[in-house]
C-alpha positions as CSV (number, residue, x, y, z in Angstrom):
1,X,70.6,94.1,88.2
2,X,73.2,94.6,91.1
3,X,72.6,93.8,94.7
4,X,70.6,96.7,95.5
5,X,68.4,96.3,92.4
6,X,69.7,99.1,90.3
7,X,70.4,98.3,86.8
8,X,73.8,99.4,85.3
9,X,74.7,100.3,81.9
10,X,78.5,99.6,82.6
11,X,80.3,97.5,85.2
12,X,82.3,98.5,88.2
13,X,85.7,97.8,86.6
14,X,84.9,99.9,83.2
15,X,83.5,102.8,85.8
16,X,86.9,102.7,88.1
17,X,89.1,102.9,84.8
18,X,87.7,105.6,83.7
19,X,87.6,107.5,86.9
20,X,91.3,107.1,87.0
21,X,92.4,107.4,83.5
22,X,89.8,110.3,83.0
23,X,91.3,112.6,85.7
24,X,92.7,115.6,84.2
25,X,96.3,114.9,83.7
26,X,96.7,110.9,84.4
27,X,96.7,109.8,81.1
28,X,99.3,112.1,79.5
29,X,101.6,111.1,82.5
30,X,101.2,107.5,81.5
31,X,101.4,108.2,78.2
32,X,104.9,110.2,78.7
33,X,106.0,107.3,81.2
34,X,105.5,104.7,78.7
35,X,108.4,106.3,76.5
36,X,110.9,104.8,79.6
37,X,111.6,106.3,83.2
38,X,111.3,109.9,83.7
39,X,112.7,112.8,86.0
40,X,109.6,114.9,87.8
41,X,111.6,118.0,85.7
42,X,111.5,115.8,82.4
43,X,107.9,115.2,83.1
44,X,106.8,118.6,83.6
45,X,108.7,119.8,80.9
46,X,107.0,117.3,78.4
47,X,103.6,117.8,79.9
48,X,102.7,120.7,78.8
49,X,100.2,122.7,81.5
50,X,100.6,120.9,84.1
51,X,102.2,123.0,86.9
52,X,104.9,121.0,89.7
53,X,102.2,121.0,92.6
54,X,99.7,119.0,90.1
55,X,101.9,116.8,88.6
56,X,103.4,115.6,91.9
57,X,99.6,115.1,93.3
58,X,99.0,112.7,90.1
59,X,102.3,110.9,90.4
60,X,101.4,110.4,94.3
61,X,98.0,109.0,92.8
62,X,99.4,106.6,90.5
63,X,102.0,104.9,92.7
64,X,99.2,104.5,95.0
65,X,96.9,102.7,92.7
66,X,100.2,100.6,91.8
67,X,100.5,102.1,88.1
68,X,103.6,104.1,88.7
69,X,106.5,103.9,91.0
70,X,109.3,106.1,92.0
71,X,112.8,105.2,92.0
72,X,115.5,107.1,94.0
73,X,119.1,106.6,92.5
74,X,121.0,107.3,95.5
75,X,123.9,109.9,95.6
76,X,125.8,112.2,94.7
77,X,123.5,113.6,93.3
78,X,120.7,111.8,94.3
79,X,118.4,111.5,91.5
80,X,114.3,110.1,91.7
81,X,113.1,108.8,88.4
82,X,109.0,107.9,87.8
83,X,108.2,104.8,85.5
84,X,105.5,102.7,85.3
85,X,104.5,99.3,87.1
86,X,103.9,96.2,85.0
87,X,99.9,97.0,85.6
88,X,101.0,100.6,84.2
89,X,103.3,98.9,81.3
90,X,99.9,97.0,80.7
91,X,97.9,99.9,79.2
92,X,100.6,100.4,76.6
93,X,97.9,98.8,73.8
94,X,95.0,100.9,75.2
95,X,97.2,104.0,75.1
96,X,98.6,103.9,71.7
97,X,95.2,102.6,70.2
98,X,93.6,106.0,71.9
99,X,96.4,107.8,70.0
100,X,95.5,106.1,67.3
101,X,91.9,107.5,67.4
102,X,92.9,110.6,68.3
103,X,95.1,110.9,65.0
104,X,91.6,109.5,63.1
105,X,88.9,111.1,64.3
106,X,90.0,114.7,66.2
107,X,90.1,117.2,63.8
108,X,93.2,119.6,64.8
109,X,96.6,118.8,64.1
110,X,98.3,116.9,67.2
111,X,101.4,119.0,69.0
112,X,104.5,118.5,67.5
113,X,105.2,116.5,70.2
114,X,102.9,113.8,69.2
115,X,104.8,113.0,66.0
C-alpha cells in the first residue's frame, strides 16, 4: 500500500520504463542506436515510418531523459551524430532479449532488416 493507501500491482520504476520505452517510436530508435552512432538521415532511413518531425521529437525526448545524446562534429561540413548514453548503452540486454521474444513468440516473419 503506497502513501495514499492505494494498492499497486507494479512499482513506480516498472510504470516509468514502460511509459518511456512504450511510446510509439522509442524503442526502435534505441534499438537502431545500439548498432553505434547514427545520422538523423541514417535514422530515418532505417526506421521505417517514422517521418523527420517525429523522429526529431523522440530523439529530443531521449537526450532529455539522459538515454541519447547528440554529437555535433564541427565543420566543414558540420555533421550531428545521435548515440546512446551509458544509461541508454544499459538496455542493450533488455533490447536484444525483447528481440529474442519477438523472433519466439510473434508469428510473422521479422523485416529483412531484423536479420
Amino acid at each position: 500500500m503506497d502513501a495514499d493507501g492505494a494498492d499497486h500491482l507494479v512499482c513506480g520504476h516498472l510504470f516509468h520504463v514502460f511509459a518511456l520505452l512504450g511510446k510509439r517510436w522509442n524503442g526502435l530508435i534505441i534499438g537502431a542506436l545500439l548498432g553505434g552512432p547514427a545520422r538523423f538521415s541514417e535514422l530515418e532511413r532505417g526506421i521505417p515510418g517514422i517521418g523527420g518531425p517525429m523522429l526529431s521529437r523522440r530523439l529530443v525526448e531521449l537526450a532529455e531523459v539522459g538515454l541519447v545524446e547528440r554529437h555535433v562534429e564541427t565543420g566543414p561540413p558540420v555533421e550531428v551524430s545521435y548515440r546512446l548514453t551509458p544509461a541508454g548503452e544499459g538496455l542493450r540486454p533488455s533490447v536484444e532479449e525483447l528481440r529474442r521474444w519477438g523472433e519466439r513468440f510473434c508469428g510473422s516473419p521479422p523485416p529483412p532488416a531484423c536479420s
